[in-house]
N, CA, C and O atoms as a MOPAC input file, in Angstrom:
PM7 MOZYME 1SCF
protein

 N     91.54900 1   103.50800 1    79.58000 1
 C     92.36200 1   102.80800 1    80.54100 1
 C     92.61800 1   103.72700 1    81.73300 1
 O     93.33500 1   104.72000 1    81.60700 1
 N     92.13100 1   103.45500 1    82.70200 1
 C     92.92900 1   103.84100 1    84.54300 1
 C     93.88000 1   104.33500 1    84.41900 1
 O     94.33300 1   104.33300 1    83.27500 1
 N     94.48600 1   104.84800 1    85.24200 1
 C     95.82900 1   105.40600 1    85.12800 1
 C     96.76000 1   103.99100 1    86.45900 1
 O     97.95200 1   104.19000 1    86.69300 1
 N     96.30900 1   103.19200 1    86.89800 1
 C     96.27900 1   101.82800 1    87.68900 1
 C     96.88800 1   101.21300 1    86.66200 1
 O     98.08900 1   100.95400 1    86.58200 1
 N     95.66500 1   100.88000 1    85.52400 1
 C     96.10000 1    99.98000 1    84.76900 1
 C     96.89500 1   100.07700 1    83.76000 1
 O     97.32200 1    99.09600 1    83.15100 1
 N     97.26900 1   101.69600 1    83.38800 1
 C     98.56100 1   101.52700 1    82.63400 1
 C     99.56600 1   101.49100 1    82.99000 1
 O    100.50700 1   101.33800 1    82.21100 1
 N     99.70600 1   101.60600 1    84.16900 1
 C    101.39200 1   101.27900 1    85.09300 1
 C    101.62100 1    99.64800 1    84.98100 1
 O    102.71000 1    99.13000 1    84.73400 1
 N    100.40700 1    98.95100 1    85.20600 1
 C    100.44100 1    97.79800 1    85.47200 1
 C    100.79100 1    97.27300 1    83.82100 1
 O    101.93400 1    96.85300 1    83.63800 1
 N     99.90100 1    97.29000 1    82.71500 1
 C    100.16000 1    96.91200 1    81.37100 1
 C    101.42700 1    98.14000 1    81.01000 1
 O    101.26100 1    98.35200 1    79.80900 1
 N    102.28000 1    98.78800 1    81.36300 1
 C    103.61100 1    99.34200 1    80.86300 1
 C    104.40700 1    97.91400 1    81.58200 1
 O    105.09000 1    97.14000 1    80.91100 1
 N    104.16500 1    97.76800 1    83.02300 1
 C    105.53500 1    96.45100 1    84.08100 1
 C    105.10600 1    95.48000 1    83.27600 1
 O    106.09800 1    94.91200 1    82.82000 1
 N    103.66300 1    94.79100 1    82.68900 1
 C    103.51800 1    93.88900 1    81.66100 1
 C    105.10000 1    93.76600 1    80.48900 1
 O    106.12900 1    93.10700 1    80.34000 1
 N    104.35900 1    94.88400 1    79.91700 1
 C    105.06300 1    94.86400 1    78.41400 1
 C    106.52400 1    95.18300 1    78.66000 1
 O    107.30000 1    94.72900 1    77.82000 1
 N    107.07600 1    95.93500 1    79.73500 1
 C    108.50500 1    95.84500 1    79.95900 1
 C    109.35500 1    94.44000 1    80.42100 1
 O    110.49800 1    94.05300 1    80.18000 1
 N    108.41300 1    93.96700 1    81.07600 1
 C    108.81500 1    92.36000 1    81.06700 1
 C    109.16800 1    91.39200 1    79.87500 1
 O    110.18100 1    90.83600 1    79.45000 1
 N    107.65900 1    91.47300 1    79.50300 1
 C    107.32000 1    91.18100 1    78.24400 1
 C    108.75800 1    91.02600 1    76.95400 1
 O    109.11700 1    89.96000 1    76.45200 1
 N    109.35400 1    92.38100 1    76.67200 1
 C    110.19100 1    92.99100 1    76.13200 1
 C    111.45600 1    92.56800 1    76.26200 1
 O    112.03500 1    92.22400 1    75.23200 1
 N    112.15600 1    92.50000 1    77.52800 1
 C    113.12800 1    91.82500 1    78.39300 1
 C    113.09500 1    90.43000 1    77.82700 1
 O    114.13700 1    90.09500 1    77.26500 1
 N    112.17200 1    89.59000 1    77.85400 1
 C    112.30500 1    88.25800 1    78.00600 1
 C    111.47800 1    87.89900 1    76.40400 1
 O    111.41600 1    86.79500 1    75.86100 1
 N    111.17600 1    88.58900 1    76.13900 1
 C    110.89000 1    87.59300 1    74.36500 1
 C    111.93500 1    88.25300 1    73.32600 1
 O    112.13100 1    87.62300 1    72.28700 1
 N    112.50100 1    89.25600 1    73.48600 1
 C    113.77100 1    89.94800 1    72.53300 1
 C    114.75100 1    89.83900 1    72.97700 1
 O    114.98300 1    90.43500 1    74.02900 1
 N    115.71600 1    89.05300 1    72.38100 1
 C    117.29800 1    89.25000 1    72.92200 1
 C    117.87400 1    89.26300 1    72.49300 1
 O    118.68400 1    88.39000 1    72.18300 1
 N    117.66300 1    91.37100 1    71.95500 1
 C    118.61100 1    92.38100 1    71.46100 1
 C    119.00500 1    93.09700 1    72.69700 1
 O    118.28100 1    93.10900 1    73.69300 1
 N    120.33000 1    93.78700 1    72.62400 1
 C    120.60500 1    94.46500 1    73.80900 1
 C    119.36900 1    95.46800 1    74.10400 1
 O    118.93700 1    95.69200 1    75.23500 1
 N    118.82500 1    96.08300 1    72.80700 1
 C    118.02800 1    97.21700 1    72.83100 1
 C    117.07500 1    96.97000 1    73.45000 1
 O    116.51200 1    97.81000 1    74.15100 1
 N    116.62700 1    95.55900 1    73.30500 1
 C    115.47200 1    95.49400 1    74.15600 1
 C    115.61800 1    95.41100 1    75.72800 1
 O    114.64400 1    95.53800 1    76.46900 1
 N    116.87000 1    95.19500 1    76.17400 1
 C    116.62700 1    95.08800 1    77.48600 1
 C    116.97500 1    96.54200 1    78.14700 1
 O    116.83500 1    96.80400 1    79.34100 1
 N    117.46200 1    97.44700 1    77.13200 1
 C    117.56100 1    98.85600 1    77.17700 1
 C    116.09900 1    99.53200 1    77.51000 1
 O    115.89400 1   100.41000 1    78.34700 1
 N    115.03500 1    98.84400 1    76.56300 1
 C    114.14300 1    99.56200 1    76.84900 1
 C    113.23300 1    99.35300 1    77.72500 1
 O    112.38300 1   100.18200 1    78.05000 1
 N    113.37700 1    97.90800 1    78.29600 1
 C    112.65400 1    97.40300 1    79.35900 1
 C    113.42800 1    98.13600 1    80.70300 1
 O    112.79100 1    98.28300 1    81.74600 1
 N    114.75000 1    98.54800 1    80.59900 1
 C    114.84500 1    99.26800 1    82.03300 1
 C    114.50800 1   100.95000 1    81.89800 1
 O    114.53000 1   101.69000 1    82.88100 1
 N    114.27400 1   101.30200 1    80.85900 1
 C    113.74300 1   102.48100 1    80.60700 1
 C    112.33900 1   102.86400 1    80.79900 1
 O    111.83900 1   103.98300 1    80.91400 1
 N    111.71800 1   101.48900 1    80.81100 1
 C    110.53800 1   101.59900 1    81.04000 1
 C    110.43100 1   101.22800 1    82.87800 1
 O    109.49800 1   101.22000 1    83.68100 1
 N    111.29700 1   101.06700 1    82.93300 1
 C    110.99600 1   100.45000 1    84.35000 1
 C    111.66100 1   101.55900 1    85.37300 1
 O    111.37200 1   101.76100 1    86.55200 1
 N    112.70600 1   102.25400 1    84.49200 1
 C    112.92900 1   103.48200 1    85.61100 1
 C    111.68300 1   104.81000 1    85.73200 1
 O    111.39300 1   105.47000 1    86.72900 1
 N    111.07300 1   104.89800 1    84.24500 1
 C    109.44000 1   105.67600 1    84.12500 1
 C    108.30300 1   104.95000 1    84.88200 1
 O    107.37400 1   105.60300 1    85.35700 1
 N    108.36300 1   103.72500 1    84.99000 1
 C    107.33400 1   103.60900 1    85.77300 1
 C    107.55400 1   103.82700 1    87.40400 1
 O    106.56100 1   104.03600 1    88.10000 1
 N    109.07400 1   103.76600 1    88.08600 1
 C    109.45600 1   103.94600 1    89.02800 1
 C    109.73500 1   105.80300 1    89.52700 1
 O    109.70200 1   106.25100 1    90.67300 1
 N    109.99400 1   106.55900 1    88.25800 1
 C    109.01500 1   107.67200 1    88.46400 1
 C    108.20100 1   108.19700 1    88.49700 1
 O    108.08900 1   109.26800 1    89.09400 1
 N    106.96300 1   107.39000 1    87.59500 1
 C    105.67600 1   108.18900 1    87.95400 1
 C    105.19700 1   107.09600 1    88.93500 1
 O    103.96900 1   107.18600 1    88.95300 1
 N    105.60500 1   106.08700 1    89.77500 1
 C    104.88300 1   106.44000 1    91.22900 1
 C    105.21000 1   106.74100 1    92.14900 1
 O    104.73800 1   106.48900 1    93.25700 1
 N    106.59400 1   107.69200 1    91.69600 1
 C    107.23300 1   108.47200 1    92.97500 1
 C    106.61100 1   109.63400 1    92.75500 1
 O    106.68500 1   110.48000 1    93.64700 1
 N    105.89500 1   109.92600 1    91.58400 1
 C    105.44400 1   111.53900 1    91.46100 1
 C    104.03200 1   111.70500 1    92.01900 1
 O    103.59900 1   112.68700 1    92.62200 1
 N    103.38900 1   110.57600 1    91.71200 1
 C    102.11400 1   110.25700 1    92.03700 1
 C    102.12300 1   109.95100 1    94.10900 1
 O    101.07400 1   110.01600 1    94.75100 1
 N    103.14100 1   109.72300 1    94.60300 1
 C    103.09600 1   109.85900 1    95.50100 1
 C    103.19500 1   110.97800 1    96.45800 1
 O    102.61600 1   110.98900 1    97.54400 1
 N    104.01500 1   111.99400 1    95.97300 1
 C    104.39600 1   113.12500 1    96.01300 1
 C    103.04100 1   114.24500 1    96.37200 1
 O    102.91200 1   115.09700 1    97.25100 1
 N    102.19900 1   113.82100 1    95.32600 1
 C    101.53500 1   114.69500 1    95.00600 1
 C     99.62400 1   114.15200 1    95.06300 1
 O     98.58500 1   114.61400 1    94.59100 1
 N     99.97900 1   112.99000 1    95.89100 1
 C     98.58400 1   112.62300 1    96.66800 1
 C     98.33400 1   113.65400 1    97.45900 1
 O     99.08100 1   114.57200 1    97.79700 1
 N     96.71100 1   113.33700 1    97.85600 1
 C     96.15800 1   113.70900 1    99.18500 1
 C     96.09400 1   113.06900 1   100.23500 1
 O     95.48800 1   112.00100 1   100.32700 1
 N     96.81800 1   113.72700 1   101.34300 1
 C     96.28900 1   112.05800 1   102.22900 1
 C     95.71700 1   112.90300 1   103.57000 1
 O     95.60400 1   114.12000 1   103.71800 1
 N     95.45400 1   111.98900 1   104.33300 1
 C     94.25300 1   112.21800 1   105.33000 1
 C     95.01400 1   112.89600 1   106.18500 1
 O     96.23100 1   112.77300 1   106.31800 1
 N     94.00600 1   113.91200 1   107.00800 1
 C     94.89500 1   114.35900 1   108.26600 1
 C     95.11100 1   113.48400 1   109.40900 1
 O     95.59400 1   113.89300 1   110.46500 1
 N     94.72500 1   112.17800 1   109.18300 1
 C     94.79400 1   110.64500 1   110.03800 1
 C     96.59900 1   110.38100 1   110.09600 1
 O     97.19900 1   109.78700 1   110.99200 1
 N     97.26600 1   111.08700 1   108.72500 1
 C     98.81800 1   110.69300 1   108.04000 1
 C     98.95000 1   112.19200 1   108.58600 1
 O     98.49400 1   113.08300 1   107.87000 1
 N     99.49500 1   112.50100 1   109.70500 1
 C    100.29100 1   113.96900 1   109.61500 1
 C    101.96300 1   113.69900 1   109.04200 1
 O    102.68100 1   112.70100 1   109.08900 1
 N    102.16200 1   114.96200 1   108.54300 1
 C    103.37000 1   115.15700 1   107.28400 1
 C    104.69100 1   114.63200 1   108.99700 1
 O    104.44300 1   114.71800 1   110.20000 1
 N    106.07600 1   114.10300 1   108.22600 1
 C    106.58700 1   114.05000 1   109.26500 1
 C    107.30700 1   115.08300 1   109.47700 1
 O    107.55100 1   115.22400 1   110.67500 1
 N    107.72800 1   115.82800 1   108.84400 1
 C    108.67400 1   117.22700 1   108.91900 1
 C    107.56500 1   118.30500 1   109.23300 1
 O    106.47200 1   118.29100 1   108.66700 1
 N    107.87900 1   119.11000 1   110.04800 1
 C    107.01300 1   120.87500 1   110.10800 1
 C    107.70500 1   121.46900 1   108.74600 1
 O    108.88900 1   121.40600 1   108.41400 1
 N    106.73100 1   121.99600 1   108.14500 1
 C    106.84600 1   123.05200 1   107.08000 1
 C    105.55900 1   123.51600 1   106.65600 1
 O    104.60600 1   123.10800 1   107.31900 1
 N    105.33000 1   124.27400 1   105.70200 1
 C    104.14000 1   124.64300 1   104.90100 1
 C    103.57000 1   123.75100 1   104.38300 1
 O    104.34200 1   122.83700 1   104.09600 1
 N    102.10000 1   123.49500 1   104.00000 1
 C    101.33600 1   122.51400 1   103.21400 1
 C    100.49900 1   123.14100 1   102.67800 1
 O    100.10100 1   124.27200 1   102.95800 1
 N    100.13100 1   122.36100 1   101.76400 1
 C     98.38700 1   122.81300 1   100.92100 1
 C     97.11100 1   121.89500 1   102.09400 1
 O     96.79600 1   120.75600 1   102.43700 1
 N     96.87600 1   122.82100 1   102.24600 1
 C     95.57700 1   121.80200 1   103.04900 1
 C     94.10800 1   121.81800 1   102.54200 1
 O     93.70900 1   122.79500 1   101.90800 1
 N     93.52400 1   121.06400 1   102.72700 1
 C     91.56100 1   121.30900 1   102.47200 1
 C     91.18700 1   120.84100 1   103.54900 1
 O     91.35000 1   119.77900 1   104.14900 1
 N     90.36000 1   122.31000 1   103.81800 1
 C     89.85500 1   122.37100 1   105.18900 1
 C     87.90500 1   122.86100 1   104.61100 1
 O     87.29400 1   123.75500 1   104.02500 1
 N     87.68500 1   121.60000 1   105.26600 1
 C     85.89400 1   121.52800 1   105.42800 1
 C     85.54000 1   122.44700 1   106.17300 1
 O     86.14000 1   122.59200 1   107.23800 1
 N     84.29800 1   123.46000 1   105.76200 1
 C     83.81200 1   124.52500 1   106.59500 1
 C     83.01200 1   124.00900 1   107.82400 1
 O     82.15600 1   123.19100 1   107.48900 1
 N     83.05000 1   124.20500 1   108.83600 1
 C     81.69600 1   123.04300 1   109.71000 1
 C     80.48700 1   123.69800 1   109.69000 1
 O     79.49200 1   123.01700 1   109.94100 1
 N     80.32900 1   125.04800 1   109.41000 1
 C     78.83900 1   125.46600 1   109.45300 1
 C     78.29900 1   125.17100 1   108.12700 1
 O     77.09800 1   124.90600 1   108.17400 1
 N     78.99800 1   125.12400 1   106.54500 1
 C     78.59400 1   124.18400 1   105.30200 1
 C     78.94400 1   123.61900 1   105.06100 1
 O     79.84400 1   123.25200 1   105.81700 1
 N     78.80800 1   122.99900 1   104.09200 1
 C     79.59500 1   121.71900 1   103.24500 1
 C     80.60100 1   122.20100 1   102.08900 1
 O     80.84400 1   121.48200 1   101.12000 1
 N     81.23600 1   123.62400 1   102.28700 1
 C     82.51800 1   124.32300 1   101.71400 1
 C     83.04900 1   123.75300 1   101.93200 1
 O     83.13500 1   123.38500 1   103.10400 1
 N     83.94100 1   123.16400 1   100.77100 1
 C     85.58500 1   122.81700 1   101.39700 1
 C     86.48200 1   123.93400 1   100.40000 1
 O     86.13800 1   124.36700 1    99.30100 1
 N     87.84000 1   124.26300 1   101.23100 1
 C     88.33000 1   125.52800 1   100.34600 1
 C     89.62400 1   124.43000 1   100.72200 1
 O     89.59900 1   123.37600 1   101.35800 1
 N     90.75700 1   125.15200 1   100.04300 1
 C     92.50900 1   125.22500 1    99.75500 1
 C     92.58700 1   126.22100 1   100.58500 1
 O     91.75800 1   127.01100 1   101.03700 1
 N     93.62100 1   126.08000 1   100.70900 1
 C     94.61500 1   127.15500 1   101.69800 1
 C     96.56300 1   126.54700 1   102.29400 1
 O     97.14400 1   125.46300 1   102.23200 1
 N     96.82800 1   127.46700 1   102.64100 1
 C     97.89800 1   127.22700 1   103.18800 1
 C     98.31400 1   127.25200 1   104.31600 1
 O     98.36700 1   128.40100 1   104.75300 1
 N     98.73700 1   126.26800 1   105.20100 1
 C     99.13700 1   126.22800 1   106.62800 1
 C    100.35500 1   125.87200 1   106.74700 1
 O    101.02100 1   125.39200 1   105.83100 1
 N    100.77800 1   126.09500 1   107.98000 1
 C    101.97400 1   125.72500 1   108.50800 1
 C    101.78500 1   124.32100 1   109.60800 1
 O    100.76400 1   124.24200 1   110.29100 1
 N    102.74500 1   123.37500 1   109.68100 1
 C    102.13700 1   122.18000 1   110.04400 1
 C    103.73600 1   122.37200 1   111.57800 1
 O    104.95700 1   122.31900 1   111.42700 1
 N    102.93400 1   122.57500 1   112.79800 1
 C    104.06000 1   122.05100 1   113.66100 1
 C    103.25700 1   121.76200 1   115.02200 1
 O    102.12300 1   122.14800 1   115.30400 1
 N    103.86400 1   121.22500 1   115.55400 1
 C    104.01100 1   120.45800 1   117.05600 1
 C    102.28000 1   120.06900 1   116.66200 1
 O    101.36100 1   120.80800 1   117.01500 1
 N    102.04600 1   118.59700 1   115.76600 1
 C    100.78200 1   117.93300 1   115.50900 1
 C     99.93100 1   118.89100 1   115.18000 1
 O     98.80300 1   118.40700 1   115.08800 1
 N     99.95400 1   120.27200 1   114.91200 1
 C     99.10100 1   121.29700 1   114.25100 1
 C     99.25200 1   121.21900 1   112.69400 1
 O    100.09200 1   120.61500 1   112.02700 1
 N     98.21700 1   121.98800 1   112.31200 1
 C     98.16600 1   122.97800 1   111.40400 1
 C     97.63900 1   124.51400 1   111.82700 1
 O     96.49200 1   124.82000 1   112.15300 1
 N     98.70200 1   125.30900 1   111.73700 1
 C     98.06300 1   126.42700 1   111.65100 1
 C     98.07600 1   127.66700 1   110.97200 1
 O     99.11400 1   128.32200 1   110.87900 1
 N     96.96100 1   128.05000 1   110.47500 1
 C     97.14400 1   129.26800 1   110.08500 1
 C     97.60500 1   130.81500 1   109.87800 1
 O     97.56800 1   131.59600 1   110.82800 1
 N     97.94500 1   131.12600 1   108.86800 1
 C     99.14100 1   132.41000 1   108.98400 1
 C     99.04000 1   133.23700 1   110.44800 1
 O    100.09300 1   133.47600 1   111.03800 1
 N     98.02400 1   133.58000 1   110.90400 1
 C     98.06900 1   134.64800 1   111.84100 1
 C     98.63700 1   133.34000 1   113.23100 1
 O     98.72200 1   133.94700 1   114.29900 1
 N     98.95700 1   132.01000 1   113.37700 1
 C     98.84500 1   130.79200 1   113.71800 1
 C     97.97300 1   130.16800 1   114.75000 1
 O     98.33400 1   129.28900 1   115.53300 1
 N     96.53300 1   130.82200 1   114.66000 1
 C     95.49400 1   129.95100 1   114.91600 1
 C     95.56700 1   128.98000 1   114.64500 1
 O     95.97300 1   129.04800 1   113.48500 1
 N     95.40100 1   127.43100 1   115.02600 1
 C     94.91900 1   126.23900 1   114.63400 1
 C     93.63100 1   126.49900 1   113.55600 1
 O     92.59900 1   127.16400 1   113.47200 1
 N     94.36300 1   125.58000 1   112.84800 1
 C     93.21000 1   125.73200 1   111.94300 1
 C     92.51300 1   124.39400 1   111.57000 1
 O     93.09400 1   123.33300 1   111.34400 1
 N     91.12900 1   124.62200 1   111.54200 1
 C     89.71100 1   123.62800 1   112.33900 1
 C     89.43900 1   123.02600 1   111.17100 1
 O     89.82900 1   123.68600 1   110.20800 1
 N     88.88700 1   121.96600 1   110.89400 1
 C     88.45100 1   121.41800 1   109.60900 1
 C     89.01800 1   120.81900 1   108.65400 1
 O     88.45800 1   120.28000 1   107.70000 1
 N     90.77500 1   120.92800 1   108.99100 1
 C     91.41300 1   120.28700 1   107.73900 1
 C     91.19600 1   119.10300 1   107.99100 1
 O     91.08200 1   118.62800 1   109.12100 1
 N     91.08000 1   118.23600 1   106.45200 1
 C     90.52400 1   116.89100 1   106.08000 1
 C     91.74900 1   116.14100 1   105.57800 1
 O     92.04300 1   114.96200 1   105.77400 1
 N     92.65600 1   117.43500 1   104.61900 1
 C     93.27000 1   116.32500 1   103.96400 1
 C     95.04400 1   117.49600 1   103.53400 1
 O     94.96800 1   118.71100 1   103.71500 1
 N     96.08800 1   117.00800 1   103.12900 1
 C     97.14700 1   118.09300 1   103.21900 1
 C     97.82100 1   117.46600 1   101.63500 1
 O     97.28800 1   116.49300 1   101.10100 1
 N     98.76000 1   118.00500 1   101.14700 1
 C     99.58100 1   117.41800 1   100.49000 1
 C    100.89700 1   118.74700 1   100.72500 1
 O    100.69200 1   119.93800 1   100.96000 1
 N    102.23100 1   118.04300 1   100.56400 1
 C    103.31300 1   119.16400 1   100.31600 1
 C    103.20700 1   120.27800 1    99.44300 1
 O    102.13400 1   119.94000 1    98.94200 1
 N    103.42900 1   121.13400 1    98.98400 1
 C    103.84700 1   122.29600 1    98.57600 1
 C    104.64100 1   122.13500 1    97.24100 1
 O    105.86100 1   122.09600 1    97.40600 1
 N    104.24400 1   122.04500 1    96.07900 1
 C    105.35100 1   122.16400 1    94.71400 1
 C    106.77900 1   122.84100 1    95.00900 1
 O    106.84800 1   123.87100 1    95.68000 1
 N    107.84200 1   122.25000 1    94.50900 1
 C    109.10600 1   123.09800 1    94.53000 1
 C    108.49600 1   124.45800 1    93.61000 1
 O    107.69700 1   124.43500 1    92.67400 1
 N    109.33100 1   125.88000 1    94.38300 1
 C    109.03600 1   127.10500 1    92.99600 1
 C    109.90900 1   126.43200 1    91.83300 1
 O    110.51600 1   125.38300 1    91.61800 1
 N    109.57700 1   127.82100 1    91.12300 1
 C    110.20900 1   127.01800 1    89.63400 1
 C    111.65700 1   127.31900 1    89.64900 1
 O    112.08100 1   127.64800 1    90.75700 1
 N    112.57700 1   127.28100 1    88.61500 1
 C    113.71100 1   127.52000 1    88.38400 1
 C    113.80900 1   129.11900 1    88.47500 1
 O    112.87500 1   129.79300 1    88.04200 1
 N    114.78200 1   129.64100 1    88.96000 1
 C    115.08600 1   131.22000 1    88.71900 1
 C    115.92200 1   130.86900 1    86.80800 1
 O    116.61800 1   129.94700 1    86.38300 1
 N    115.40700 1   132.04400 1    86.20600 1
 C    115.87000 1   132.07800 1    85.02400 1
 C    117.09800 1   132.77200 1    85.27600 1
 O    117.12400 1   133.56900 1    86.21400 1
 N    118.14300 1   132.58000 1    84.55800 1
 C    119.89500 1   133.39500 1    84.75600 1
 C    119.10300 1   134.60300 1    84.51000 1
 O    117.98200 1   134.76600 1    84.02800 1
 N    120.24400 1   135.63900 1    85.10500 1
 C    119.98800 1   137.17600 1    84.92900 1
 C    118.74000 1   137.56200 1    85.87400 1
 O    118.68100 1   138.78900 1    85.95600 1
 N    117.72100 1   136.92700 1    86.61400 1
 C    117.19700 1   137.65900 1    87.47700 1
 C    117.83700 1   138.31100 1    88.33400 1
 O    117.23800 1   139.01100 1    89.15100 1

């Protein structure tokens, strides 16, 4: 199964659930299922690629993939995205990016660092 079509057959069967059981539990678990499916396509959105056609609306750091033009390399890297740029650390514009996504939060500091 897609990862499409199990969002779609989870909103199925949470429906499903809601309306043929009427135990409280079930309508417990139909919004449980419906707040998981309302997070994973906020995560899945998060953490697309999208075109440099979509520039990010805030300036900050991004992950970008930038196509080489003399091969058909494409590498990762990190840019800084401002005034309709991307540019690179030293802040050259940087040529070739195709596609960006945000930056992961770091992780938690553990107590006692």
């Amino acid at each position: 199964m897609s990862d499409p079509t199990i969002l779609e057959t989870l909103k199925k069967a949470s429906t499903a659930i809601y309306i043929v059981v009427e135990e409280p539990i079930a309508k417990e678990i139909s919004s449980t299922m419906r707040r998981a499916i309302t997070e994973i396509e906020t995560l899945r959105e998060q953490i697309r690629w999208a075109p440099v056609s979509e520039r990010p609306e805030i300036e900050g750091e991004y992950l970008v993939m930038i196509q080489e033009c003399h091969d058909s390399v494409s590498e990762m890297g990190i840019c800084a995205y401002e005034t309709d740029d991307f540019t690179d650390e030293l802040g050259w514009i940087a040529d070739g990016v195709t596609h960006w996504m945000p930056l992961p939060s770091p992780p938690p500091q553990e107590s006692g660092e």
